[in-house]
ZAMITOR-282711 format. One record per residue: x, y, z of N, C-alpha, C in turn; residue number from 1. Coordinates in nm, 2 decimals, decimal comma. Example, Ala and Ser with C-alpha at 12.3 -4.5 7.8 and 13.67 -1.06 7.14 Angstrom:
% residues 2
+--------+---------+--------+---------+----------+--------+--------+---------+--------+-----+
| n.east | n.north |   n.up | ca.east | ca.north |  ca.up | c.east | c.north |   c.up |   i |
+--------+---------+--------+---------+----------+--------+--------+---------+--------+-----+
|   1,32 |   -0,57 |   0,78 |    1,23 |    -0,45 |   0,78 |   1,32 |   -0,33 |   0,78 |   1 |
|   1,28 |   -0,22 |   0,71 |    1,37 |    -0,11 |   0,71 |   1,29 |    0,00 |   0,79 |   2 |
+--------+---------+--------+---------+----------+--------+--------+---------+--------+-----+
This chain:
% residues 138
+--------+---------+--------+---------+----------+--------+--------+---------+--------+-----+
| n.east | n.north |   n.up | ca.east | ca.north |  ca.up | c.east | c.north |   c.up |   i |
+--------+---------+--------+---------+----------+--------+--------+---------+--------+-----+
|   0,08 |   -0,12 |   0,00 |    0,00 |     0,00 |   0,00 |   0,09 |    0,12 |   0,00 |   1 |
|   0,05 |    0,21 |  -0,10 |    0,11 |     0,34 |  -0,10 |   0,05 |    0,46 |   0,00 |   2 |
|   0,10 |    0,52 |   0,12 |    0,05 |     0,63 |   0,16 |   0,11 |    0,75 |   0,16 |   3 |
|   0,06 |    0,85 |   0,08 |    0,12 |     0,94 |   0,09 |   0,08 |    1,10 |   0,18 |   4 |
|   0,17 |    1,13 |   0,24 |    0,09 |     1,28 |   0,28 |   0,13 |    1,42 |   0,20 |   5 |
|   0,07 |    1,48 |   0,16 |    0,11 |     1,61 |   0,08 |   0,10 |    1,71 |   0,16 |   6 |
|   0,20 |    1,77 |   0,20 |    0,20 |     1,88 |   0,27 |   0,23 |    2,00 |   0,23 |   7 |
|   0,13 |    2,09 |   0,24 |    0,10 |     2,25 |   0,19 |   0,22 |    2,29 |   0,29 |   8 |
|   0,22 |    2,40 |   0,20 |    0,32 |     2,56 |   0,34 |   0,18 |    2,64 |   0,35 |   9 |
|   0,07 |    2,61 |   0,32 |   -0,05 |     2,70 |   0,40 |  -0,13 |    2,67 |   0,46 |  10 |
|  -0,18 |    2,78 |   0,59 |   -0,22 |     2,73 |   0,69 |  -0,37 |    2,75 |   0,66 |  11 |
|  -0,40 |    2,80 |   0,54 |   -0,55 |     2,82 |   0,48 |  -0,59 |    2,69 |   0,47 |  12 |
|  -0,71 |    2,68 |   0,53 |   -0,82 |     2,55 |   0,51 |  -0,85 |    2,51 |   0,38 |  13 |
|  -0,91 |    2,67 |   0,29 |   -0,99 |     2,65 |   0,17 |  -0,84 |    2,62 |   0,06 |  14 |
|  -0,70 |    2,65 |   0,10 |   -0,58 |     2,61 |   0,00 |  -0,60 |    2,42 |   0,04 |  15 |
|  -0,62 |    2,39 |   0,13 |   -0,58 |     2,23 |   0,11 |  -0,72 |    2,15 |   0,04 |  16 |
|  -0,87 |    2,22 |   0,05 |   -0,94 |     2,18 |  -0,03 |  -0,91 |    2,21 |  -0,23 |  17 |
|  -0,83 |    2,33 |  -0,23 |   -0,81 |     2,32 |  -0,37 |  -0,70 |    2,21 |  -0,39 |  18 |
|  -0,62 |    2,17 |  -0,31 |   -0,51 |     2,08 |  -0,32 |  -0,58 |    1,93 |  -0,34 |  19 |
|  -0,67 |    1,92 |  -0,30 |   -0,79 |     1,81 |  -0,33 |  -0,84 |    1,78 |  -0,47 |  20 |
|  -0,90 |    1,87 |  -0,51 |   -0,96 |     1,95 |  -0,62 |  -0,85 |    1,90 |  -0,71 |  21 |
|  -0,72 |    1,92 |  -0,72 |   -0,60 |     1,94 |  -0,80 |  -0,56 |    1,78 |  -0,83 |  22 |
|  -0,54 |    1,68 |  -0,67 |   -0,54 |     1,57 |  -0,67 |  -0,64 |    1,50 |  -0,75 |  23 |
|  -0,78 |    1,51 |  -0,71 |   -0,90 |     1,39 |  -0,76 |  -0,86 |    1,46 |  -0,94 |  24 |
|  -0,84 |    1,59 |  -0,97 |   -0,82 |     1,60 |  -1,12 |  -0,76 |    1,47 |  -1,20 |  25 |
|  -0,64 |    1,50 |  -1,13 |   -0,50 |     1,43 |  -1,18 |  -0,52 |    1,26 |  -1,17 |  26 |
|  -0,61 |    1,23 |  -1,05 |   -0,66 |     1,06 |  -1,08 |  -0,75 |    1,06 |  -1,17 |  27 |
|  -0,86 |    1,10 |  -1,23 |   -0,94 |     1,13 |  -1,28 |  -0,94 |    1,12 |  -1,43 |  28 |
|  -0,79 |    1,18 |  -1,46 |   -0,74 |     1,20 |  -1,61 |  -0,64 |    1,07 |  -1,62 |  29 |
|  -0,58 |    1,00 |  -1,50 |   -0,55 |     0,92 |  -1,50 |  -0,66 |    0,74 |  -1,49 |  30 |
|  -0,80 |    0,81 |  -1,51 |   -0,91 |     0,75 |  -1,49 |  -0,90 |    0,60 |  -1,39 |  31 |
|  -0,86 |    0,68 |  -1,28 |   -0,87 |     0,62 |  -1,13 |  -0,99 |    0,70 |  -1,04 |  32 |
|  -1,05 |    0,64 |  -0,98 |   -1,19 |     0,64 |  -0,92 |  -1,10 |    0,71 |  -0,77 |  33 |
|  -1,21 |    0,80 |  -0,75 |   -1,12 |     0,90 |  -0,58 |  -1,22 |    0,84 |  -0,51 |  34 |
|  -1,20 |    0,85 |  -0,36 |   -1,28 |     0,83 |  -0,27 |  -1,25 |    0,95 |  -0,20 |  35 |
|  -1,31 |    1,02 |  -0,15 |   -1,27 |     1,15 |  -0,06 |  -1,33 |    1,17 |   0,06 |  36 |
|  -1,30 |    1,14 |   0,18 |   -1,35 |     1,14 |   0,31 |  -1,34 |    1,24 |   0,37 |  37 |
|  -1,43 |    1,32 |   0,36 |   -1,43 |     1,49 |   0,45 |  -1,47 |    1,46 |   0,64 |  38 |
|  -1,41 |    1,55 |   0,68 |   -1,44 |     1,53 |   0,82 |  -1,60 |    1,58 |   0,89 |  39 |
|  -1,66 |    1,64 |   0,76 |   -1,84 |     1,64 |   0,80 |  -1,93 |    1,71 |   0,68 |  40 |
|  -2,04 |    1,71 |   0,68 |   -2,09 |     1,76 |   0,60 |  -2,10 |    1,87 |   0,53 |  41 |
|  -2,09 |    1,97 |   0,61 |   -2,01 |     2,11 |   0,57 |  -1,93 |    2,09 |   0,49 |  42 |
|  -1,81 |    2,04 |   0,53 |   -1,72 |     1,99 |   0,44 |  -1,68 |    1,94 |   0,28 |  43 |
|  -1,78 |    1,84 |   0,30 |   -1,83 |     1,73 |   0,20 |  -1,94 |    1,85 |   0,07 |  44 |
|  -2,01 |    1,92 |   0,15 |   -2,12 |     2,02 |   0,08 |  -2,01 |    2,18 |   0,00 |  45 |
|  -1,89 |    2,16 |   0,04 |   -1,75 |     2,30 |   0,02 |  -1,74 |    2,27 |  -0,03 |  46 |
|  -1,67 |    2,08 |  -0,05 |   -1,59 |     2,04 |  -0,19 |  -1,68 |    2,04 |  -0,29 |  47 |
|  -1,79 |    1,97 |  -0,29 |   -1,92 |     1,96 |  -0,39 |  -1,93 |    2,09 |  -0,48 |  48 |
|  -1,95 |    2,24 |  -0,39 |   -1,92 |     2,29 |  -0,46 |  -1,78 |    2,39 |  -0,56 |  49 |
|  -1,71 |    2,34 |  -0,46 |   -1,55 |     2,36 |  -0,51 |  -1,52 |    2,30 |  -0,67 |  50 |
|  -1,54 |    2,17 |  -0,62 |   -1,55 |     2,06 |  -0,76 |  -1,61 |    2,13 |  -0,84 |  51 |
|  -1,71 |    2,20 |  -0,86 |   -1,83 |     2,25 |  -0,98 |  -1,70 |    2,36 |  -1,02 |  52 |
|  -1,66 |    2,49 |  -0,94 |   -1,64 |     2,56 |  -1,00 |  -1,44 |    2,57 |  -1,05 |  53 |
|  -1,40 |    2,44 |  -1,04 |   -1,24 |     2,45 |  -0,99 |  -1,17 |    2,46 |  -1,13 |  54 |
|  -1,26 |    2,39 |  -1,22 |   -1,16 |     2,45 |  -1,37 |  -1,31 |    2,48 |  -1,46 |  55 |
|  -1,25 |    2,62 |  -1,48 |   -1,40 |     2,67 |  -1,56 |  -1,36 |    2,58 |  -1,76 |  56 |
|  -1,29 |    2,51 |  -1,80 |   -1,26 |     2,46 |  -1,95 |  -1,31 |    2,32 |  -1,90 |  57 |
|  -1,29 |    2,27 |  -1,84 |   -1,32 |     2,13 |  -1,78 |  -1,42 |    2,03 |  -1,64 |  58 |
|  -1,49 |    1,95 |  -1,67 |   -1,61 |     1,93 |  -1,53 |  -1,54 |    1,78 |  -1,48 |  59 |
|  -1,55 |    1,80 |  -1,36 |   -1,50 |     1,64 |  -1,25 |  -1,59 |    1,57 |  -1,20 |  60 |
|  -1,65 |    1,42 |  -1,28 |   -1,73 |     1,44 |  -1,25 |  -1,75 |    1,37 |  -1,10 |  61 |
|  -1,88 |    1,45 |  -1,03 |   -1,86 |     1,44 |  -0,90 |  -1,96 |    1,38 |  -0,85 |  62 |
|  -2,00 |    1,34 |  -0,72 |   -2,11 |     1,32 |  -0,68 |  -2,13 |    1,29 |  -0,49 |  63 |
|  -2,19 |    1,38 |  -0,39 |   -2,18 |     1,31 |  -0,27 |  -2,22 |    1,13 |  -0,26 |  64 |
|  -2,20 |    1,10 |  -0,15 |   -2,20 |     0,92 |  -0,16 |  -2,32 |    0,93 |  -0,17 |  65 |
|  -2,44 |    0,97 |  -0,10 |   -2,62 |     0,96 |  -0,08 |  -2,64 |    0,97 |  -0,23 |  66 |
|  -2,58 |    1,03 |  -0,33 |   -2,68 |     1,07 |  -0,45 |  -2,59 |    1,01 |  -0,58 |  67 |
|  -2,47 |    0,94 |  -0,50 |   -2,42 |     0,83 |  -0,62 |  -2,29 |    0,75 |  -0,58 |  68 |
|  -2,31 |    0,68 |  -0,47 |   -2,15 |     0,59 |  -0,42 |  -2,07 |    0,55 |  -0,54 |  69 |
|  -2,07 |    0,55 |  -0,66 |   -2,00 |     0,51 |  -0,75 |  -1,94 |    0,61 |  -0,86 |  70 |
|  -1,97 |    0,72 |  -0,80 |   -1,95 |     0,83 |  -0,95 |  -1,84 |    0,81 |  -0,94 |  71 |
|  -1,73 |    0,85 |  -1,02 |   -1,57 |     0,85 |  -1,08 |  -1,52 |    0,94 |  -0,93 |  72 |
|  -1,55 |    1,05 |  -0,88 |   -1,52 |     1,10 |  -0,77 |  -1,66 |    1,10 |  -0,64 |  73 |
|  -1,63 |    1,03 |  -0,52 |   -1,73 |     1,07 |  -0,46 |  -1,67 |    1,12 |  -0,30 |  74 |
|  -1,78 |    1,22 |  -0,29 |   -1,78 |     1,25 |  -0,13 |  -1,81 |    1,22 |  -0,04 |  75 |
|  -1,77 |    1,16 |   0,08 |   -1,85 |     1,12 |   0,16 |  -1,79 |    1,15 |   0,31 |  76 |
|  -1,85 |    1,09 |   0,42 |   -1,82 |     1,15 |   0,55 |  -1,81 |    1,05 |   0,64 |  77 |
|  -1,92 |    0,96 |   0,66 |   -1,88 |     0,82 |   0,73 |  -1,90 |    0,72 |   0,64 |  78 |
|  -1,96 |    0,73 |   0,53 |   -1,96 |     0,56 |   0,43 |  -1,78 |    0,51 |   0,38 |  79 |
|  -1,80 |    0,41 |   0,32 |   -1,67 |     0,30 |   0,32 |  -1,68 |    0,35 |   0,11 |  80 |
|  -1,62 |    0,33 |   0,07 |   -1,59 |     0,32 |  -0,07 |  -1,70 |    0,15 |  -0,14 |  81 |
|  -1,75 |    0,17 |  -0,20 |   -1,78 |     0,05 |  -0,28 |  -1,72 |   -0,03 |  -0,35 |  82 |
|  -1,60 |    0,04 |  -0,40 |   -1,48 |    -0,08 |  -0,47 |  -1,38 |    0,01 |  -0,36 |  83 |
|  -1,31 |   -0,09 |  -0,34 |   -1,15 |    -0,05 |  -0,26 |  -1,07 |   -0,01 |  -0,36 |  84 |
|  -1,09 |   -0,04 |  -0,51 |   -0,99 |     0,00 |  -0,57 |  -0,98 |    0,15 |  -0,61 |  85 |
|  -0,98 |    0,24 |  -0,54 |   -0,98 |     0,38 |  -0,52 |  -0,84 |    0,44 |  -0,50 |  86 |
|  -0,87 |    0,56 |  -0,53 |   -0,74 |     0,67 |  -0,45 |  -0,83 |    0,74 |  -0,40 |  87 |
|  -0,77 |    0,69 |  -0,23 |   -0,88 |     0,78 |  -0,08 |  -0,79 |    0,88 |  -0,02 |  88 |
|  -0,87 |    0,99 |  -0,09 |   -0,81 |     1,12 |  -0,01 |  -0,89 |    1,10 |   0,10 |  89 |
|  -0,79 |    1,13 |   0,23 |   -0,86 |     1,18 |   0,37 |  -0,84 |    1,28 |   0,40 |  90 |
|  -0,93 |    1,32 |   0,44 |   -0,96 |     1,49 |   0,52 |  -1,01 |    1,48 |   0,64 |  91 |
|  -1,05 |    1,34 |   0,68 |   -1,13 |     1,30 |   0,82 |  -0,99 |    1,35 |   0,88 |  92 |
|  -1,02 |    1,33 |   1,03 |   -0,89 |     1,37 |   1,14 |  -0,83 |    1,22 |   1,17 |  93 |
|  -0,89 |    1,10 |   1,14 |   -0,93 |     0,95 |   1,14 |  -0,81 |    0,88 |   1,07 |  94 |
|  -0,75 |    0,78 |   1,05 |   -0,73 |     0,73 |   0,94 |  -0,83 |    0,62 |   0,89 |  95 |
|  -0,86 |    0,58 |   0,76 |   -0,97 |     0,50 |   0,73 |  -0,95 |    0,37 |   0,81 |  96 |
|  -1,10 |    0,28 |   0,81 |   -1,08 |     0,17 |   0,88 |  -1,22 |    0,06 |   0,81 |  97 |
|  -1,16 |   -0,04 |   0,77 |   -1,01 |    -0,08 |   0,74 |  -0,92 |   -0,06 |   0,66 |  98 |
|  -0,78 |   -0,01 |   0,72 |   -0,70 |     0,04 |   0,64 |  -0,66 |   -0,05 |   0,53 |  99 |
|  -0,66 |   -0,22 |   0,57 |   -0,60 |    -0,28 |   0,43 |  -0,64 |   -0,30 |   0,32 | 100 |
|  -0,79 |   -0,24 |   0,29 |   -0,87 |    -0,28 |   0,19 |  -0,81 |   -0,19 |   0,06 | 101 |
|  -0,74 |   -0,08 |   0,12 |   -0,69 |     0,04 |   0,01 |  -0,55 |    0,01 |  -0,06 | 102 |
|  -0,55 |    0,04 |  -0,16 |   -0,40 |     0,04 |  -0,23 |  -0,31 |    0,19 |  -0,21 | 103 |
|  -0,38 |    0,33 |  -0,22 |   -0,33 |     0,43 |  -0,21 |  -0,45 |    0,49 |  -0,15 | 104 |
|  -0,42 |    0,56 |  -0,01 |   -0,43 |     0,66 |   0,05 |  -0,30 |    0,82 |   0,07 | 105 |
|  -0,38 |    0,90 |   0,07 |   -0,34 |     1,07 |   0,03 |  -0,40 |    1,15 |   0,18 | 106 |
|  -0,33 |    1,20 |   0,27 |   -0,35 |     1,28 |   0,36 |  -0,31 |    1,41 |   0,32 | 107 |
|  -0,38 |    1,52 |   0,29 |   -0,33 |     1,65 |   0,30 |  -0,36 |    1,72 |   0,40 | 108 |
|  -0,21 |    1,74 |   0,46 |   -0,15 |     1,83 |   0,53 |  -0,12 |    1,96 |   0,55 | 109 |
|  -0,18 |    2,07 |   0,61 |   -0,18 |     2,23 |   0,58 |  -0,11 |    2,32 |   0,72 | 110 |
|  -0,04 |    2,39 |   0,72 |    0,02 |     2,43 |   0,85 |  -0,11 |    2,46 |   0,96 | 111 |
|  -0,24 |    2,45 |   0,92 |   -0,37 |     2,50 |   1,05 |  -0,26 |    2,41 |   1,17 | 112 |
|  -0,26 |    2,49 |   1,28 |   -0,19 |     2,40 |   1,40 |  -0,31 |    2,25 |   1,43 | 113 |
|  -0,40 |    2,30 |   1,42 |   -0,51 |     2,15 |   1,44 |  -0,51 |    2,06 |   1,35 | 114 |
|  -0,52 |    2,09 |   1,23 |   -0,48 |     1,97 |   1,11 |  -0,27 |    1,92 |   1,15 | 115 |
|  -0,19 |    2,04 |   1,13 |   -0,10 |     1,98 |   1,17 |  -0,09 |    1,82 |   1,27 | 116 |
|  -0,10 |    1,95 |   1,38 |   -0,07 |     1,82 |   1,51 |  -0,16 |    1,70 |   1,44 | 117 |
|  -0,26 |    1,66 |   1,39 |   -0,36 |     1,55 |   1,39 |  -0,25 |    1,49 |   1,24 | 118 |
|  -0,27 |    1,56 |   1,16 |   -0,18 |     1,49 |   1,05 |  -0,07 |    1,37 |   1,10 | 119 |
|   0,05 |    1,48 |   1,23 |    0,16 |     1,42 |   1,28 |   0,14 |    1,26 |   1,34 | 120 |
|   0,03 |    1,27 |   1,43 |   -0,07 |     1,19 |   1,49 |  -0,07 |    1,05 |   1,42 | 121 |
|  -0,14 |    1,10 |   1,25 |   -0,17 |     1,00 |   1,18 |  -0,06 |    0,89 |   1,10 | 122 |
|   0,03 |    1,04 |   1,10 |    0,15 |     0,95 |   1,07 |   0,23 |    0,92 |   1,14 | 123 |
|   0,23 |    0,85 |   1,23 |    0,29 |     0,78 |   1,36 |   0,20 |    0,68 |   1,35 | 124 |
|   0,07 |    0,70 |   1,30 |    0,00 |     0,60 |   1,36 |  -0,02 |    0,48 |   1,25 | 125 |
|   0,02 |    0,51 |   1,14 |    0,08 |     0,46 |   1,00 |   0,13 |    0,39 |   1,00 | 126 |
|   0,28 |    0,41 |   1,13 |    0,39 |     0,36 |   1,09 |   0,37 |    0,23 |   1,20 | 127 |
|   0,31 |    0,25 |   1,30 |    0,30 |     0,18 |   1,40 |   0,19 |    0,06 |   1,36 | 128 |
|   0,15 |    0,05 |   1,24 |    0,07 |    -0,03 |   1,17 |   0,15 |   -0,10 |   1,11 | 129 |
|   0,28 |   -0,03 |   1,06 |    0,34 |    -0,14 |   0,98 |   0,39 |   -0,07 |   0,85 | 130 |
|   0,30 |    0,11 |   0,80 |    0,34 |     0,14 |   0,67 |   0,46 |    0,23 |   0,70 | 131 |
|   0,43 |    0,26 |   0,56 |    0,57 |     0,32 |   0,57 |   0,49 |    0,48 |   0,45 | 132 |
|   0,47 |    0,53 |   0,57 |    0,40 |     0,70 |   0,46 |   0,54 |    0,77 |   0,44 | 133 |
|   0,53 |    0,85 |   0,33 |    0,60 |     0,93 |   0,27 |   0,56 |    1,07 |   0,27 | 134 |
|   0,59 |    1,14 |   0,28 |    0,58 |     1,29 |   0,31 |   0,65 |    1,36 |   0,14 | 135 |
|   0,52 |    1,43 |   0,06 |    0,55 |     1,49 |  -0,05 |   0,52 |    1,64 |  -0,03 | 136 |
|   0,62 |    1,70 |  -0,02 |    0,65 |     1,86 |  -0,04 |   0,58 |    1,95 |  -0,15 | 137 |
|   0,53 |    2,06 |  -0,11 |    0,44 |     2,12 |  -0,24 |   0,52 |    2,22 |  -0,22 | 138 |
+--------+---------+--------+---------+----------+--------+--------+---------+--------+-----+
């Protein structure tokens, strides 16, 4: 299993949801299915509309889990992915569970001291599982 964390230099919230946006693109065109775990519905309802407006030449297509668990990118908050064969961005504070079902998970990481410290958290708790996450610089 590949995990990777992407770590912003910004402490802006709404910069690590465009870092999302940028990610699910790039699987997308690589026609790999996202799973994206927001930490609540606010959340989940930000990206939804983030996703709509994030490249005005191009549409992603999206869908929350309630109104389509299988679209090419979906949103969701406590549901599991329907195929494991995903790239799961997390945004929860959580790491997913069960972790072994995934091949690649993506934590983005933003200086907020609260996502910080929780990020650090996750990756410790990674490694204490057995993986081995990687930390990618932006």
């Amino acid at each position: 299993m590949r995990i990777d964390f992407y770590v912003s230099p910004s402490d802006q919230l709404q910069e690590r949801l465009v870092l999302v946006c940028q990610l699910a693109a790039k699987a997308w065109q690589a026609q790999l299915s996202t799973f994206i775990r927001c930490c609540d519905l606010a959340q989940a309802q930000q990206l939804d509309e983030l996703l709509w407006s994030f490249r005005s030449a191009s549409f992603l297509p999206h869908n929350l889990y309630q109104d389509n668990p299988q679209a090419p990118i979906v949103l969701a908050v406590d549901e599991q992915p329907v195929d494991n064969d995903v790239v799961f961005i997390n945004l929860a504070m959580q790491i997913p569970s069960p972790i072994h079902h995934f091949n690649r998970i993506i934590e983005i990481v933003c200086q907020a001291p609260e996502i910080l410290q929780k990020s650090r958290e996750n990756f410790m708790q990674y490694r204490q599982l057995g993986y081995q996450p990687q930390r990618v610089e932006l």
